[in-house]
C-alpha positions as CSV (number, residue, x, y, z in Angstrom):
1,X,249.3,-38.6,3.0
2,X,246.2,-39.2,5.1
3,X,246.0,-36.8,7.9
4,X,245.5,-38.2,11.8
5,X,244.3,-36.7,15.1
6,X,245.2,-38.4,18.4
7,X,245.6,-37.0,21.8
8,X,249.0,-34.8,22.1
9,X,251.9,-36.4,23.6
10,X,254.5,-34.4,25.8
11,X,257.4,-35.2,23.7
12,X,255.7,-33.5,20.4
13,X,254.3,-30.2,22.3
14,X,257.6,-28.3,20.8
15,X,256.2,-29.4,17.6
16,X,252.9,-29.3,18.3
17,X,253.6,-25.2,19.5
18,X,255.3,-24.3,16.6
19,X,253.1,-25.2,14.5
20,X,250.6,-22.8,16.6
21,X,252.6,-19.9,17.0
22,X,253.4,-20.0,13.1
23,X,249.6,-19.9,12.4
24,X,249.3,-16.6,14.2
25,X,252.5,-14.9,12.4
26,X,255.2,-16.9,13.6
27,X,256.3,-14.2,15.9
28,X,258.6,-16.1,18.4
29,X,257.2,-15.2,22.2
30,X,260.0,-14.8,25.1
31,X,261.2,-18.3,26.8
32,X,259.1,-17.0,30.2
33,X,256.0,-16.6,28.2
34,X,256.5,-19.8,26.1
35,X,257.5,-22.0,29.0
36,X,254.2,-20.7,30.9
37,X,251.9,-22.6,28.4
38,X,254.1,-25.3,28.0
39,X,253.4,-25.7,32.1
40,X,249.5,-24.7,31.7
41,X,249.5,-27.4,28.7
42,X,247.0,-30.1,29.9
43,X,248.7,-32.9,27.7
44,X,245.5,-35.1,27.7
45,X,242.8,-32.8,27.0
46,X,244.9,-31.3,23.7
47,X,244.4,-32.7,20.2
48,X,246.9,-32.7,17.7
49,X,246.4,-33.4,14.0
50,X,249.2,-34.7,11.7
51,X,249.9,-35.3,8.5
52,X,253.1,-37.7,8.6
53,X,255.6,-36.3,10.9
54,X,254.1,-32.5,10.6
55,X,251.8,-31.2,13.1
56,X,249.2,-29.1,10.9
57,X,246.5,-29.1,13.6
58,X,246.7,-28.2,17.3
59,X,243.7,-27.8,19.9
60,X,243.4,-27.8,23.6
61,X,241.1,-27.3,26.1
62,X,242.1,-26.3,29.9
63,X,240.1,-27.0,33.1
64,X,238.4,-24.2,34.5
65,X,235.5,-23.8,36.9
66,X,233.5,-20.5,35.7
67,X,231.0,-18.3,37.7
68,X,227.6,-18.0,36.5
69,X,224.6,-16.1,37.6
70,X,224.0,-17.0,41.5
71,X,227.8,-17.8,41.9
72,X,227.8,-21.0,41.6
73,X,231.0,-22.0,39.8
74,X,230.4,-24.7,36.8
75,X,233.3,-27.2,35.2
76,X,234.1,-25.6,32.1
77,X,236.3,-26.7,29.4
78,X,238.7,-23.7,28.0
79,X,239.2,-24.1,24.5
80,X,242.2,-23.0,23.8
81,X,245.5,-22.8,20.9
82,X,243.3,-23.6,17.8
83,X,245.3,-23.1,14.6
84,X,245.4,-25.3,11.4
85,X,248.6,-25.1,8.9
86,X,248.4,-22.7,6.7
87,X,249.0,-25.4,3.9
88,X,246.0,-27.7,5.3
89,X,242.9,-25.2,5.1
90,X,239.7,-26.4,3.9
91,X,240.2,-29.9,4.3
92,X,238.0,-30.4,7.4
93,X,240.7,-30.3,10.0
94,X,239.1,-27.9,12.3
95,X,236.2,-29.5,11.8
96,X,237.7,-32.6,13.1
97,X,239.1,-31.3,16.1
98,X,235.9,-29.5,17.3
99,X,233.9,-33.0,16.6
100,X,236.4,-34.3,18.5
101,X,237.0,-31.8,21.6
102,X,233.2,-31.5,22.4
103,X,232.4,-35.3,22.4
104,X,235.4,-35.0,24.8
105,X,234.2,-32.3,26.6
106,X,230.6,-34.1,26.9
107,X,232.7,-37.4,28.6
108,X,234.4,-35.1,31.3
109,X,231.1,-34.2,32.5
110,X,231.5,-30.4,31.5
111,X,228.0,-28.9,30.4
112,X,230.0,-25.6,29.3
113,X,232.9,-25.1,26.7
114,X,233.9,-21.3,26.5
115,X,237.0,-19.4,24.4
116,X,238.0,-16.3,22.6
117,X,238.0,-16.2,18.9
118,X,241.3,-15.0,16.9
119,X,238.4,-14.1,14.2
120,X,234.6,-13.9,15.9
121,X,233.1,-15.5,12.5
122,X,234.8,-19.1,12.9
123,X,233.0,-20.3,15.9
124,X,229.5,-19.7,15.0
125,X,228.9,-23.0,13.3
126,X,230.1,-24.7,16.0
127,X,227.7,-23.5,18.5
128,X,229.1,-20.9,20.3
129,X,227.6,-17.7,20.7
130,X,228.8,-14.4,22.0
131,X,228.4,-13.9,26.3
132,X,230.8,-11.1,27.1
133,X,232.0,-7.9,25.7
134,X,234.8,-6.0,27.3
135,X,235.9,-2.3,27.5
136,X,238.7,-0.3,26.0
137,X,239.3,3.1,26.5
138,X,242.3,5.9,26.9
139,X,241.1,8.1,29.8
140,X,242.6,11.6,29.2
141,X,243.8,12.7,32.8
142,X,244.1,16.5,31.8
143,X,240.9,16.8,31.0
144,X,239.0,14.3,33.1
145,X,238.4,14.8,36.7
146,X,237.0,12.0,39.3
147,X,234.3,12.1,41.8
148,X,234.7,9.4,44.4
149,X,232.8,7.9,47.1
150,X,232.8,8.4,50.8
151,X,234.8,6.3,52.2
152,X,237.5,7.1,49.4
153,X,240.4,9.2,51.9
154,X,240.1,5.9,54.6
155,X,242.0,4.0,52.1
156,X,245.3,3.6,52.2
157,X,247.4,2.7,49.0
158,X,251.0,1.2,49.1
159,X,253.3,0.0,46.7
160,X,254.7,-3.2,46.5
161,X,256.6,-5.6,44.5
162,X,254.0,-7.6,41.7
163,X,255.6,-10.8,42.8
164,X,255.3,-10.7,46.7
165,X,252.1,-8.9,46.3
166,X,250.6,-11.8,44.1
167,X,249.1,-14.4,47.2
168,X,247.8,-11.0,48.3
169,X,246.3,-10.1,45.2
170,X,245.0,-13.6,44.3
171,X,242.9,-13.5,48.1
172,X,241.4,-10.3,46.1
173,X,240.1,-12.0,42.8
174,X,238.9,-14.8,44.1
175,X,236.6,-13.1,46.5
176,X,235.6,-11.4,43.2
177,X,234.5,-14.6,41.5
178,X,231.7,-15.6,42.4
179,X,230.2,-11.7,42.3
180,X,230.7,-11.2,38.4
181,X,229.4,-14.1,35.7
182,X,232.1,-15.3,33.1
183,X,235.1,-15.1,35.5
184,X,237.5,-17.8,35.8
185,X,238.2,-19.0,39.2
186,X,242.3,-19.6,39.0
187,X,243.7,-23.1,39.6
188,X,247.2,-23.8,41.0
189,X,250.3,-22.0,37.9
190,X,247.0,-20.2,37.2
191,X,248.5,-17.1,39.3
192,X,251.5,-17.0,37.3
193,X,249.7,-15.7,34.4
194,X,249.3,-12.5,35.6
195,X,253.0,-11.6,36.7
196,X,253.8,-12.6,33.0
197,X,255.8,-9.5,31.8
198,X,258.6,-10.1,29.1
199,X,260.6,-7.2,28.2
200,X,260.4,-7.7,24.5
201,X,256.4,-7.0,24.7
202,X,256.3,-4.0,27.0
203,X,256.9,-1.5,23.8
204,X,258.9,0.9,25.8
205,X,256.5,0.4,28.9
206,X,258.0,0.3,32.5
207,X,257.9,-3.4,34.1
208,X,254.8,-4.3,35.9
209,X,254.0,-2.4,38.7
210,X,251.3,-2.9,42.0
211,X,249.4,-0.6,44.3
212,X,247.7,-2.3,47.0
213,X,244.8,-0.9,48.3
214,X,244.5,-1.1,52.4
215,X,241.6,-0.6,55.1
216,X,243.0,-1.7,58.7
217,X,245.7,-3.2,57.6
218,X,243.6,-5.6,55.1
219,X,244.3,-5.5,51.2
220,X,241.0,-5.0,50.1
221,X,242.3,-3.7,45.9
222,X,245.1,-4.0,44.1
223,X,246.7,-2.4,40.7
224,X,248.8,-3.9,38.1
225,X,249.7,-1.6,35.5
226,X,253.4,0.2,33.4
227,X,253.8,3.3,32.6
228,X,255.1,4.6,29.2
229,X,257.1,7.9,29.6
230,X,256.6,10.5,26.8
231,X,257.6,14.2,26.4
232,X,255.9,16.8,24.2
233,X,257.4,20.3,23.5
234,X,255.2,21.2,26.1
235,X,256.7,18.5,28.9
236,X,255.8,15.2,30.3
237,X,253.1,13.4,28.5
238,X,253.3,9.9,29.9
239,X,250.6,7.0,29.9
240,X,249.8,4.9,32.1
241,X,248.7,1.4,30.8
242,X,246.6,-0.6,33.2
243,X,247.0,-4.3,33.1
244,X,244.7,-5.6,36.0
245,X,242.7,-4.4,38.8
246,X,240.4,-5.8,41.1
247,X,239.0,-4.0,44.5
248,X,236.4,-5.6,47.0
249,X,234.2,-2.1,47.5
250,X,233.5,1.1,45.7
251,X,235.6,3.2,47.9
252,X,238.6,0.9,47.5
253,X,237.8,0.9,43.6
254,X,237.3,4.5,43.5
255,X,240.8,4.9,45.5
256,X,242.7,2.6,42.9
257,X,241.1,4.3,39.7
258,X,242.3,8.3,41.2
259,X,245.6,7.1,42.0
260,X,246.1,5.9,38.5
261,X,244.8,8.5,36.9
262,X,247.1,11.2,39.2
263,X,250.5,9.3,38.8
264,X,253.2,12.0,38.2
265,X,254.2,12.8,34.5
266,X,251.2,11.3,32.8
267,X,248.8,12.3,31.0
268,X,246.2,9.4,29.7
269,X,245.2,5.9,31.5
270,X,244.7,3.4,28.7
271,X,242.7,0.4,29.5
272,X,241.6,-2.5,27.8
273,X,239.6,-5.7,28.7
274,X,237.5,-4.0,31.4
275,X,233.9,-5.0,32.4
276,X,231.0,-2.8,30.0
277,X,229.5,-1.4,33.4
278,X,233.2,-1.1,35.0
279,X,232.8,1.7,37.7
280,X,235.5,3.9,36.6
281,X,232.4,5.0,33.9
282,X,230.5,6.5,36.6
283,X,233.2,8.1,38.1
284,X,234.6,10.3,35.4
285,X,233.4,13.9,34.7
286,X,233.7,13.7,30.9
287,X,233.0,10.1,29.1
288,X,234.1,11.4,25.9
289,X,237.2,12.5,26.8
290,X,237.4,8.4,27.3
291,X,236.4,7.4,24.1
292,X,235.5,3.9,25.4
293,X,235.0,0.5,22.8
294,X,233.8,-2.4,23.3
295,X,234.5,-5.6,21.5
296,X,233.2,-8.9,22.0
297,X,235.0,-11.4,24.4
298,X,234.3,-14.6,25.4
299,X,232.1,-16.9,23.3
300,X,230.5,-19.6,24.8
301,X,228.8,-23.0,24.1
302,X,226.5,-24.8,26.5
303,X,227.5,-29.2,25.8
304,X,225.4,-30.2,28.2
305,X,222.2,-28.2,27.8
306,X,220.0,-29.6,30.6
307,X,222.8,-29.5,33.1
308,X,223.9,-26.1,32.0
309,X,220.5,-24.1,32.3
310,X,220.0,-26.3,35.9
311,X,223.7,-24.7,36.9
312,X,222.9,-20.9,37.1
313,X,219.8,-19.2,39.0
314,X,217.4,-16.9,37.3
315,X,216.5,-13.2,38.5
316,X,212.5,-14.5,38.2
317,X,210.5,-16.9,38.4
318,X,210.4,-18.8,34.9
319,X,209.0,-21.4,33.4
320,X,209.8,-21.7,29.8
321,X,210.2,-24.8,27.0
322,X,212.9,-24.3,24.9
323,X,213.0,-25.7,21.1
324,X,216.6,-26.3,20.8
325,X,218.5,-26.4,17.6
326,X,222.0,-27.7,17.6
327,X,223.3,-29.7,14.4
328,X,226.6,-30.3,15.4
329,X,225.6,-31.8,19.1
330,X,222.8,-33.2,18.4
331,X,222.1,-34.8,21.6
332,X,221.1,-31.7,22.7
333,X,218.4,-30.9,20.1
334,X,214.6,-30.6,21.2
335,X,212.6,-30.0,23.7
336,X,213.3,-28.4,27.1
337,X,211.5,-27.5,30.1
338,X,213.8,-24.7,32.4
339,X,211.7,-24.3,35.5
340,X,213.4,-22.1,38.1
341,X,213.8,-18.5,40.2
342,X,216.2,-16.8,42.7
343,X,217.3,-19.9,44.4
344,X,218.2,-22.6,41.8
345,X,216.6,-24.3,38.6
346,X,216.0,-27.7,36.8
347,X,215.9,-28.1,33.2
348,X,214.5,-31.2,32.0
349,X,213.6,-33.3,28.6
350,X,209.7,-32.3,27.6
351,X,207.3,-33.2,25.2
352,X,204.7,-30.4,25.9
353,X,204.4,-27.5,23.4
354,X,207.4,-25.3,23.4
355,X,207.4,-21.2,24.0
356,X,210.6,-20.2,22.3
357,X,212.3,-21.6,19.4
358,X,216.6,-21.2,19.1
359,X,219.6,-22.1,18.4
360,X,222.0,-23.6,21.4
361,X,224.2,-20.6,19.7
362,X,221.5,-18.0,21.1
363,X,221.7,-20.2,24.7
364,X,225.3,-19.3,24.7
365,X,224.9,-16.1,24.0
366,X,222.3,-15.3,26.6
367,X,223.2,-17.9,29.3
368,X,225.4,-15.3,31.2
369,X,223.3,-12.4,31.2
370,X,224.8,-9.9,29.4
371,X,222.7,-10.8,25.6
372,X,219.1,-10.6,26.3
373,X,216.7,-12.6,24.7
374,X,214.5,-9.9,23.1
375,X,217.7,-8.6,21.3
376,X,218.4,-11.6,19.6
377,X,214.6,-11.7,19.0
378,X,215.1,-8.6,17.2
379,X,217.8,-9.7,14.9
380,X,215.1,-13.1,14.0
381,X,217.6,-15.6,15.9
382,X,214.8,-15.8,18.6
383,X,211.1,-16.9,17.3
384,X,208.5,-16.7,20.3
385,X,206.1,-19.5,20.4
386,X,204.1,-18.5,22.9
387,X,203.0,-14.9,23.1
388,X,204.7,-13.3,26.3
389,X,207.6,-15.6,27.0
390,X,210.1,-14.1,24.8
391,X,210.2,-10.7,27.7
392,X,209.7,-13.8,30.9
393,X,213.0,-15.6,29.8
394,X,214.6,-12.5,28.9
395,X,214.2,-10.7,31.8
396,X,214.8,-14.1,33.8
397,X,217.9,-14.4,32.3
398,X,219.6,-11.4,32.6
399,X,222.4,-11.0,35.6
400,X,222.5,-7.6,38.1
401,X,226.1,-7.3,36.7
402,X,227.6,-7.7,33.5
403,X,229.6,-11.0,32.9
404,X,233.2,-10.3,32.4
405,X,236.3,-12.7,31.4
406,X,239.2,-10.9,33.6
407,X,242.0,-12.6,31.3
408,X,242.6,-15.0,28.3
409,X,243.4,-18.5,27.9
């Protein structure tokens, strides 16, 4: 039978999931954790592909609004809940849906599509590049001591329940927005996501617990984070597993990162998604008592390239034509002229020489600020036209702080 791909309808989403949760193991997830996504399901912008009554092909894409250098926050489609049947690969299904979702995502008016890869090879020939990479690490709190900022002892920590801590918490992050590239600025059901705790996933972990951090009575940090008891022969050799934190200065910060690392009957912090120039880096005495990781994160695709270089400020002044490549959008191949600075840009069609040739996969890459433009150079995806441009758009390009995605999708 003849395959077919139309826009999911909320009666087949039971279907339509299985079929997902099948193609990454078929591990059922808890009925809170499940009914989440079936709430965050955006029934219009999700593709399913069928082949008579069996769904062997599911895509979606949520709407998100993302930060990007200069804080500005862009409409962004969130790809999301790719799988193809295990019994349809290599019939052009994915394919399909990708044609599909960005000529989509091009008629919404959203210049970026972003997403995390199961596998970071699939996306590549699609045009999506690389933008953030994210931290793991187990801090080992016998060894490891912390040296905090002033300011540190003036704030005040409290416990509280995740649940009526969340509007709290949520005031936190989305001050935090618009500082860091690559976060995700949460719409309405969006704060559920991170109260999401079943007890079948927490592998002998605690339930979620909060800290607040507090100046004059203002939360100004918060915590979320388990903790795993453990004994040794020698006693108590706990871990603390830290699940989310956010704080709105260094001191705050500094206080949230000592309290974890000093909670009773412990012994390690683990952490894992964490910004590549998190703070808690600077703060320990011994970074390979750490052993931090990184692995990449978010991967990104620009679907609109003039409006998406005109959507993010540059650190210089820069003045650059780009020689795009892009096969699979092709309305983006050519010429482009990104004139801009400090306080905004405009990126325009051009038929005047161009400076630097690419790929629209090396523009995603680089279009947070985390991938310079002379490192992709290096590895031949960057050819310089012009002699001196290549280090003017690099530099131009590069954010203060490293982008960071704070959670998945």
């Amino acid at each position: 039978m003849t395959t077919e791909l139309r826009v999911l309808d909320p009666a087949e989403w039971d279907d339509w999931y299985e079929n997902l949760v099948l193609a990454f193991g078929g591990v059922a997830e808890a009925p809170e954790e499940r009914q989440l996504w079936r709430d965050l399901t955006e029934f219009d912008r999700s593709l399913g592909v069928w082949d008579g009554e069996s769904c062997v092909g599911t895509a979606g894409a949520f709407t998100f609004r993302m930060s990007v250098p200069g804080g500005a926050l862009v409409p962004t489609a969130g790809v999301t809940m790719v799988s193809v049947a295990a019994t349809h690969r290599r019939r052009g299904i994915l394919s399909s849906m990708m044609r599909r979702q960005l000529d989509d995502v091009r008629a919404w008016g959203e210049p970026l599509a972003v997403l995390t890869a199961s596998e970071p090879e699939i996306y590549g020939r699609f045009g999506y590049g690389i933008a953030t990479y994210q931290t793991r690490a187990t801090i080992d709190t016998t060894r490891v001591r912390l040296t905090v900022p002033e300011g540190t002892d003036e704030v005040v920590l409290r416990q509280a329940d995740p649940a009526k801590a969340a509007a709290a918490c949520e005031a936190v992050y989305a001050r935090l927005v618009p500082r860091r590239p690559g976060m995700l600025a949460r719409r309405p059901e969006w704060e559920r996501l991170p109260l999401l705790d079943p007890e079948s996933e927490r592998g002998g972990a605690s339930p979620k617990q909060c800290v607040l951090a507090e100046r004059d009575g203002e939360v100004v940090g918060y915590a979320l984070y388990a903790i795993k008891p453990e004994w040794s022969q020698s006693g108590p050799d706990g871990s603390v597993l830290l699940k989310d934190l956010g704080a709105l200065d260094p001191a705050a910060e500094a206080a949230l990162w000592r309290f974890l690392c000093s909670i009773d009957l412990t012994s390690s912090v683990t952490v894992h998604g964490r910004p590549v120039d998190d703070a808690w880096l600077h703060l320990v005495s011994d970074i390979r008592r750490c052993a931090p990781a990184q692995r990449d994160s978010l991967h990104l695709r620009l679907v609109d390239v003039g409006a998406a270089l005109a959507a993010r400020t540059y650190q210089v002044a820069v003045d650059v034509v780009f020689e795009v490549a892009d096969a699979f959008c092709p309305w983006n191949e050519g010429r482009w002229r990104l004139t801009g600075g400090p306080e905004g840009a405009v990126c325009v069609r051009t038929e005047d020489p161009a400076d630097l040739a690419l790929s629209v996969r090396e523009l995603g890459a680089a279009y947070l600020g985390g991938v310079s433009l002379t490192s992709l150079a290096a590895a031949g995806r960057v050819r310089e036209l012009r002699d001196g441009t290549l280090v003017e758009a690099s530099v131009a390009f590069g954010s203060p702080v490293a982008p960071w995605l704070p959670h998945g999708f």
